[in-house]
N, C-alpha and C positions, 0 to 999 in steps of 0.2 A: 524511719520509724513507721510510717504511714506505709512503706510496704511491703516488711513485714505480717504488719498486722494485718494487711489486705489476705496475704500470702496464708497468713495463720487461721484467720476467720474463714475465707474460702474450705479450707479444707477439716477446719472443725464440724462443718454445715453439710457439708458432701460425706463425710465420716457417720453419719445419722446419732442420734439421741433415742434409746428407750422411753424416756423420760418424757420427752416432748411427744412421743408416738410419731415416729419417722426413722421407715428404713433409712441402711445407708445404701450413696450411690458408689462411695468408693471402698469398696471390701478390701481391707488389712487382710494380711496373712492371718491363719486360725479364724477367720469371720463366719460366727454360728448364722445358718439362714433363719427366718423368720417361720413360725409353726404354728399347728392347733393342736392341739393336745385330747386328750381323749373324749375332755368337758366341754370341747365347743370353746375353750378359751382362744384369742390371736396372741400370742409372741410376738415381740418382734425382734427381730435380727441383734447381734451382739458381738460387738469386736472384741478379741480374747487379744489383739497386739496392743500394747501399749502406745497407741497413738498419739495419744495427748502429750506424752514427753516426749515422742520424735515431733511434732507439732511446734513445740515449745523450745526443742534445739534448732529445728528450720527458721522460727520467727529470731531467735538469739543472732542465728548465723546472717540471716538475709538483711537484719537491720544493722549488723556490723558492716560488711561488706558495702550496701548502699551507703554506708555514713565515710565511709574509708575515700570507696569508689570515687563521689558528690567532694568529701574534702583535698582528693588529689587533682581533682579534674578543676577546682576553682582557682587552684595556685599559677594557672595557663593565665597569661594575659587576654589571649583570644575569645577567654571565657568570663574573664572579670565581669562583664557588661550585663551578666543574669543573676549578679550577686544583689539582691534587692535592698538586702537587709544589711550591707556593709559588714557583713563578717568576716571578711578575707583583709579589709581595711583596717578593721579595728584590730586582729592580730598582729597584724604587720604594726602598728602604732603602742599597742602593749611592748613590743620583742624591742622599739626604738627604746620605749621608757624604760623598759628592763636594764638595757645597755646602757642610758645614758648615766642610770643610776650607781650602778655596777663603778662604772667609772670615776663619776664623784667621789664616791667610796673610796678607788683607790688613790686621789688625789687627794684627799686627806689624810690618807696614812703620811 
């Protein structure tokens, strides 16, 4: 999640804001450049690609992927030892109760 969100903010902030008054540094395809207009007014620069929902499927994709990546790489015994939080532990002890229960069940039928 946390990178993601690094992944997504990074490039919300490099994308610039009119709003905030800050070009951007990384120009989207159709990116209007920054102008003065006849009155002496300053523009600034304006992405016409819809960045924010490619942005917003990057952060979807990137926090899948590290969660996937992070939950197949903890199932390794060689790796159990950075599980701080005992999460790979406490699964494996849910899936025991599951079964043990499962069982009961069918030994009352």
């Amino acid at each position: 999640m946390i990178a993601g969100f690094t992944v997504a903010f990074l490039l919300r902030v490099l994308s610039g804001e009119p709003v905030l008054s800050y070009n951007a540094i990384l120009q989207w395809p159709g990116y209007k450049e920054d102008f003065t207009d006849e009155y002496g007014e300053y523009h600034y620069g304006r992405q016409r690609f819809p960045f924010r929902n490619l942005i917003m499927v990057l952060n979807f994709l990137i926090t899948l992927s590290v969660t996937l990546l992070t939950q197949n790489l903890a199932k390794y015994p060689h790796m159990q030892h950075l599980d701080y939080f005992d999460a790979v532990k406490d699964q494996e002890t849910d899936k025991r109760e599951r079964l043990q229960n499962e069982k009961e069940g069918e030994q009352c039928l």
